[in-house]
Structures are given as structure tokens and as C-alpha cells.
C-alpha positions as CSV (number, residue, x, y, z in Angstrom):
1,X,17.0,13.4,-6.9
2,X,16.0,10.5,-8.8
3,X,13.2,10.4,-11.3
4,X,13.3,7.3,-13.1
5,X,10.9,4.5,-12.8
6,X,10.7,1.9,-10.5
7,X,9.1,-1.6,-11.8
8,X,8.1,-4.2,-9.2
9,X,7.7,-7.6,-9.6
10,X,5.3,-10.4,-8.6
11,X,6.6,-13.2,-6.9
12,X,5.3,-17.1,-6.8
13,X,2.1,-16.2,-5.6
14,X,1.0,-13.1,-7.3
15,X,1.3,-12.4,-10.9
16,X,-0.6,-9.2,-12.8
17,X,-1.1,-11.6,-15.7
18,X,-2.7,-8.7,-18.4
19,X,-4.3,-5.0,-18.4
20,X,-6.2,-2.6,-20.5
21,X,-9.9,-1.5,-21.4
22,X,-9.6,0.0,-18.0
23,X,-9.8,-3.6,-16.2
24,X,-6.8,-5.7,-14.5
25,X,-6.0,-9.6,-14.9
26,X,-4.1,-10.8,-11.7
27,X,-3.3,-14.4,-9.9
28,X,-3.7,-14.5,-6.7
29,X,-2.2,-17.9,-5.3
30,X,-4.8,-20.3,-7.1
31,X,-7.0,-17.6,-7.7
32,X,-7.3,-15.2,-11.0
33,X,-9.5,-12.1,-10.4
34,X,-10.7,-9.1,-12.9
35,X,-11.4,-5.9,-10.9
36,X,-11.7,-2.1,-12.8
37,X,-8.4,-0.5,-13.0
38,X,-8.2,3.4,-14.7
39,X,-4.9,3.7,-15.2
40,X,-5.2,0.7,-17.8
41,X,-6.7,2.9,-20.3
42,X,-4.7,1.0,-23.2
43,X,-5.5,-2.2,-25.1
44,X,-5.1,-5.0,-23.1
45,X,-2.6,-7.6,-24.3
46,X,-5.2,-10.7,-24.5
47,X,-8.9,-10.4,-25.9
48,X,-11.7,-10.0,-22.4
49,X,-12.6,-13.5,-23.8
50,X,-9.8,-15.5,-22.7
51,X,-9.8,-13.3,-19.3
52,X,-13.1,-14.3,-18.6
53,X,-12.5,-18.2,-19.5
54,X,-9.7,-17.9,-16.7
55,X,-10.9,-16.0,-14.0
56,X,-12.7,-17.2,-10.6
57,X,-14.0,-13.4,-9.4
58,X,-15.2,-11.0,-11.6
59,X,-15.7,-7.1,-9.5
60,X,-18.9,-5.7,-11.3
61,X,-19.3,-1.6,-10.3
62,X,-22.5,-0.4,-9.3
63,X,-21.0,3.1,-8.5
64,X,-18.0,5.4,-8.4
65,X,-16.3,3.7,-5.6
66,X,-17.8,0.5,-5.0
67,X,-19.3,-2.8,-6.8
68,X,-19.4,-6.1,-6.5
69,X,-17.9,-9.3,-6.6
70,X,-19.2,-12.2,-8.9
71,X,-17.6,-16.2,-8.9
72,X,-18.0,-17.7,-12.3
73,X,-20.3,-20.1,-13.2
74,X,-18.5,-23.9,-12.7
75,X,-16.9,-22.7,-9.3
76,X,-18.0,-22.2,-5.7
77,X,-18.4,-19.0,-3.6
78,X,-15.0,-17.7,-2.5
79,X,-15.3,-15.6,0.8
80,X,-11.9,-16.2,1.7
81,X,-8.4,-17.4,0.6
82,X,-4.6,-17.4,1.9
83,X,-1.2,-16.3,-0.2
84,X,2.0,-16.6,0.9
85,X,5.3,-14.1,0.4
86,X,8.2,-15.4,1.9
87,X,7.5,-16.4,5.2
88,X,4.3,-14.5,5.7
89,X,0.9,-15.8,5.3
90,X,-2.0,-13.0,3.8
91,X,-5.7,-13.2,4.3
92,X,-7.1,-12.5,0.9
93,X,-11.3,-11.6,0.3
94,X,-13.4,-9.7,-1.8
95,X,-14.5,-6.6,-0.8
96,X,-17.1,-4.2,-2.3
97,X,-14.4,-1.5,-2.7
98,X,-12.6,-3.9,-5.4
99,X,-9.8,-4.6,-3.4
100,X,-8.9,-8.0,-1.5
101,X,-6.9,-7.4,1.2
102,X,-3.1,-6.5,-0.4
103,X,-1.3,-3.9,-2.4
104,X,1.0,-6.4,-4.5
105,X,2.9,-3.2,-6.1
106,X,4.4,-2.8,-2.3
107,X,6.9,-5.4,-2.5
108,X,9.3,-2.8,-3.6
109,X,8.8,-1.5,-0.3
110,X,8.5,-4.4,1.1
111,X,11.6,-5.4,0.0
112,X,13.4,-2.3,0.9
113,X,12.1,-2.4,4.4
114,X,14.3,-5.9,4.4
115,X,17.3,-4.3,3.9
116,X,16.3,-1.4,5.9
117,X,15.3,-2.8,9.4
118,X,17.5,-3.4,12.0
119,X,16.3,-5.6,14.8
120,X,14.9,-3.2,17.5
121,X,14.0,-0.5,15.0
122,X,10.8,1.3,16.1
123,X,8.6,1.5,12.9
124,X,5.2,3.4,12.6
125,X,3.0,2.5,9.9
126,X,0.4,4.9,9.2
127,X,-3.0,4.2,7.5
128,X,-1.9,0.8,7.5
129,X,-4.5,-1.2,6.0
130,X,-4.0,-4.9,6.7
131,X,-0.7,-4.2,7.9
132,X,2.0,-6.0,5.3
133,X,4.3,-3.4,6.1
134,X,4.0,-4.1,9.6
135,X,4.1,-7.9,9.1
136,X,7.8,-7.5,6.9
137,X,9.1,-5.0,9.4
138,X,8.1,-7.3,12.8
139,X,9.7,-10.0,11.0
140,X,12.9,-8.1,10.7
141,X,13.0,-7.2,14.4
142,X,11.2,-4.1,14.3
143,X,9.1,-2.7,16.9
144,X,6.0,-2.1,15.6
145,X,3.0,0.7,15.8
146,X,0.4,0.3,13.5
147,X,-2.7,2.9,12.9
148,X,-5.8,2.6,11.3
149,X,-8.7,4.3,11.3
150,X,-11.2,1.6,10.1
151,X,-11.3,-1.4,12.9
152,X,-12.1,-4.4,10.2
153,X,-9.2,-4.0,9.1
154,X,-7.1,-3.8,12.3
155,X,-8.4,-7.5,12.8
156,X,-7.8,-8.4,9.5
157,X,-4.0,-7.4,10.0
158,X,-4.1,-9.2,13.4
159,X,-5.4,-12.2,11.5
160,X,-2.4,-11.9,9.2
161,X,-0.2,-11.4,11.9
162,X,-1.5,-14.6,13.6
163,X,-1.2,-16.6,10.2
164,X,2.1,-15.4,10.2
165,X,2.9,-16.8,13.4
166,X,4.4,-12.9,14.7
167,X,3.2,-11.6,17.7
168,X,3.5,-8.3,19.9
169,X,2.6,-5.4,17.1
170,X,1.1,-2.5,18.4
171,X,-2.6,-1.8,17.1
172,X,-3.8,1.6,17.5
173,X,-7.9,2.3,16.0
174,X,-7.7,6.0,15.1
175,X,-7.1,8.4,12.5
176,X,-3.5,8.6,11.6
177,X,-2.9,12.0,11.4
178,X,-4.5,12.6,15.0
179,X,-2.6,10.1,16.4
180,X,0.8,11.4,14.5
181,X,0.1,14.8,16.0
182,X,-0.3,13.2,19.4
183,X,3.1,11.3,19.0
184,X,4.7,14.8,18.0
185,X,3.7,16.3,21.4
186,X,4.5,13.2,23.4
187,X,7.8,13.7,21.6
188,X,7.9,10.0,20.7
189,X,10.2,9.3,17.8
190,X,11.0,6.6,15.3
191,X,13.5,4.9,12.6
192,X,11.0,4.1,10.1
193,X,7.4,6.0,9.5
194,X,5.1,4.4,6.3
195,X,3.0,6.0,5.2
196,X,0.4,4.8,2.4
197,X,-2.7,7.8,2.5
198,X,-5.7,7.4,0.4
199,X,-6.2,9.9,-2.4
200,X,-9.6,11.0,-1.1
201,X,-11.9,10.0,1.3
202,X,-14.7,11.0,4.1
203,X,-13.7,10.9,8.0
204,X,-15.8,9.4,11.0
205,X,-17.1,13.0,11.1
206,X,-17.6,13.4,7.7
207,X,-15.2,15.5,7.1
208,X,-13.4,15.7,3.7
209,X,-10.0,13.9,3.1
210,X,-7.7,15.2,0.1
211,X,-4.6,13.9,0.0
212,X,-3.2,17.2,-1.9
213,X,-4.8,19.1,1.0
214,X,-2.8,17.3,3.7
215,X,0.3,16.8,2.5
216,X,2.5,19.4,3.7
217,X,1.1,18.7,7.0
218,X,1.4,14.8,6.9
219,X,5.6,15.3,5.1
220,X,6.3,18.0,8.4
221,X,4.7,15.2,10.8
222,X,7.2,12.2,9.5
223,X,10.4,14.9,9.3
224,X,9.6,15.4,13.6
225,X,8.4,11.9,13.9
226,X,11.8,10.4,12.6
227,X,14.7,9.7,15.0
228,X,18.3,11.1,13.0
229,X,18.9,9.5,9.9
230,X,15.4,7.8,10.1
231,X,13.7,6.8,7.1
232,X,10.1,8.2,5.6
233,X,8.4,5.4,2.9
234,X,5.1,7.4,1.2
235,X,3.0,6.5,-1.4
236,X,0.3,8.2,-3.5
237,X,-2.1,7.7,-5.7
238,X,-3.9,10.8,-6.4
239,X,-3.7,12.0,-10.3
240,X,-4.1,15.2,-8.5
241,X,-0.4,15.0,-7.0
242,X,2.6,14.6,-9.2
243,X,6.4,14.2,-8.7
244,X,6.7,18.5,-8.8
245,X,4.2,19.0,-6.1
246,X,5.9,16.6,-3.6
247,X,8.9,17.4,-4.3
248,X,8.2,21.2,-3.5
249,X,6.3,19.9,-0.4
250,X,9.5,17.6,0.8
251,X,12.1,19.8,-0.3
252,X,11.9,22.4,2.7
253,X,12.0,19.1,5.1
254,X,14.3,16.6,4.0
255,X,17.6,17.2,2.1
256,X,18.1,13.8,0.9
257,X,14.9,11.9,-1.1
258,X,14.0,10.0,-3.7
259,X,11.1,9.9,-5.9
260,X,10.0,7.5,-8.3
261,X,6.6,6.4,-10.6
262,X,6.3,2.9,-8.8
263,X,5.2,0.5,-12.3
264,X,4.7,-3.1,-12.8
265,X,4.8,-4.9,-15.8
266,X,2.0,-7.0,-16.8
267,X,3.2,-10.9,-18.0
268,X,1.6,-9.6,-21.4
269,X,4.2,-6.7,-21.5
270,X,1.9,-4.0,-21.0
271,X,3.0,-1.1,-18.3
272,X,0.7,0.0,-15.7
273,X,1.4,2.9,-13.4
274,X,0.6,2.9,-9.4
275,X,1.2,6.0,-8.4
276,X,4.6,8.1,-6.6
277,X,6.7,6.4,-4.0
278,X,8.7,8.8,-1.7
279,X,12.1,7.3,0.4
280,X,13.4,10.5,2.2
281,X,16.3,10.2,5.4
282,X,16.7,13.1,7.6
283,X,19.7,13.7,7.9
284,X,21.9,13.8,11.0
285,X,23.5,17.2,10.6
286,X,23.3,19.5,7.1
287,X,24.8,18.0,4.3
């Protein structure tokens, strides 16, 4: 099992420019942003005074979880802009949650996906946000389910897929681990399941979501989801779950996996960690 560190990169238009003092300096196409980021809890490379005479949206926090976004003085309102990677074409906007529509530390994943999709592939993407994953693994051939529970952002994926000029994914509007369990008695199977869960959140129900609560249960759901020698891509973020607990939760399932800290490295040299990325194959027969 590997245990090493895995940097990814930006690409021509996204760059993580500087972090530290708990903040984040990033170029998105034309447009530099400054959102609150904990795990930069060092000193940022460059003083907040030359970050602040660069950047067009500044995310202000009014509580735990959400804030929001100011333009500068000297430039218009931005609702909306477009970034490119490769051939596909992202819908970027500010959100009072601090994000803006893309998780540039997936292009490792994204990436991989390249090299793993064959054309007719079936690929499930689960809590797929605006669907990036889905957009590089259509692209490749793949045919393409993808879940989400909240509906904005199944149209904002649709709208990426449309800017993209793909067509035919499969939306589904529901909560991903209902609709995995559903797919397990249905006895529908796939190549590729992706899975990207939030740390913590509250259901339609308000139920309670804790990703170190469901983990066992969402690692057995890929290992019956996936077709032989099918691939599972996870990611999480939780401080509560490290590399020990989910390799003890994979181990029973999967007999080959990897696990890495996923990092990117900011242009000012600093190092700022995103969480654990899981690849695991079931094997065909024991090995």
C-alpha cells in the first residue's frame, strides 16, 4: 500500500498562487479570488497586502459554514465566469458556501480517469457536485450516471456539460447513498464508481451526515457496485478520518488499494493539504 504524497498541479487556467493565515490565493482564468481555507494555518508566502491589490472576489464569513462574496472596489459585479481544462468548458460563480463551482485539486483524478476509461465504460459518480468527473469520463467514452442530492447543482453540471458540447449523461436528483443501495438490489454494476462525500452535513430530513459514520457502509456499496477489476476513486476531507481508519474500513473489501494525502503546491512554495484520496480495484479472483 502506498502512503506517500500525491501533489497536483494547476493547469493554464487555474493556479493556487499563495496560502496561509488560514486564507487561500487562487487564479481562476482572469479571475484571482481569496476565500478562508483552515488547513493554511502557516504564514502565507506574500504579505495579505499584495493579495488584496490582486484579487477581484474577496469571500467574507458571517458564520461557521457560510459568508459572503465581495468584488473589489475599481471592478464590476462578477455573478458568473467560464474556465477551460482541456477540452471542457466550467461554469464558475460565487457561492455563499465559499466555493465556485470546481475542486481544482481533482485533476489528479481527473487525469487518472483519462488513462482509466475505456470507451463504453459505465461510470457512477456519486455526490457529484457539478459533475467534472462526469464531464472527463463522458469525454472518454464513458457511460455516465451522475447523483446528487441538491438539484442547483445537477443544472449547473448540465450547464457544464452543454458548454462542453457532451451530451447523453445520466442525471439522477437523490441522495447517493439511497440511490447506491437501490443500484445494489437492482444488481446494476459498473467499471468506475467516484465518489467525493462531504465531511459533514444535514439531509432533506434533517438527518445528520458524518462521513466517519458512513464509511464502512458507503466502501461495502462501491466493492458490490463494481463490475471485476472495476475501479473505486474516493476522497475525503474530514480531519476526523485519517489514512489508518480507511484503510481498516477498505481492507476487509478490496485487496488491492492505494492511499495517498492529495497536496498542491502553492506558486509561493507553500504546501497545503486536501484531504485522502482512495484508488482501490476489486480484483477478479484472490490474489
Amino acid at each position: 500500500m502506498n502512503k506517500n504524497k500525491l501533489f497536483t498541479t494547476g493547469w493554464n487556467d487555474y493556479e493556487l498562487l499563495d496560502a496561509g493565515g488560514n486564507k487561500k490565493l487562487e487564479r481562476w482564468g482572469d479571475i484571482i479570488t481569496i476565500r478562508p481555507e483552515r488547513q493554511a494555518y502557516f504564514r502565507s508566502g506574500l504579505p495579505f497586502e499584495q493579495w488584496n491589490q490582486q484579487a477581484h472576489l474577496i469571500f467574507e464569513s458571517t458564520g461557521k459554514s457560510s459568508g459572503q462574496w465581495k468584488t473589489k472596489k475599481g471592478h464590476d459585479k462578477i455573478t458568473e465566469w467560464t474556465i477551460e481544462y482541456g477540452q471542457l468548458t466550467f461554469l464558475l460563480a460565487p457561492t455563499k458556501f465559499k466555493h465556485i463551482g470546481l475542486f481544482p485539486e481533482q485533476k489528479s483524478n481527473w487525469d487518472y480517469l483519462t488513462e482509466l476509461i475505456t470507451p463504453g465504460d459505465k461510470m457512477l459518480n456519486l455526490f457529484a457536485y457539478t459533475g467534472a468527473a462526469s464531464l472527463v469520463a463522458k469525454q472518454c467514452g464513458a457511460d455516465v450516471t451522475h447523483v446528487d442530492s441538491v438539484k442547483q447543482l445537477i443544472t449547473w453540471a448540465r450547464k457544464n456539460m452543454e458548454l462542453s458540447t457532451l451530451e447523453d449523461i445520466r442525471w439522477v436528483h437523490e441522495d447517493a447513498l439511497k440511490f447506491a443501495r437501490r443500484e445494489v438490489k437492482r444488481g446494476n454494476t459498473y467499471n468506475c464508481v467516484v465518489m467525493d462525500p462531504p465531511a459533514w452535513g444535514i439531509g432533506a430530513k434533517k438527518e445528520k451526515w458524518k462521513i466517519e459514520d458512513q464509511l464502512p457502509q458507503l466502501i461495502q456499496m462501491a466493492y458490490s457496485l463494481l463490475e471485476p477489476n472495476g475501479t473505486l476513486i474516493l476522497n475525503t476531507y474530514s480531519p476526523r478520518v485519517d489514512m489508518k481508519m480507511i484503510a481498516k474500513v477498505v481492507a476487509p473489501h478490496f485487496n488491492y488499494f492505494t492511499l495517498q494525502e492529495l497536496w498542491m503546491q502553492t506558486k509561493t512554495g507553500k504546501s497545503l493539504f486536501y484531504g485522502h484520496l482512495l484508488r482501490a480495484t476489486k480484483q477478479s479472483s484472490s490474489h
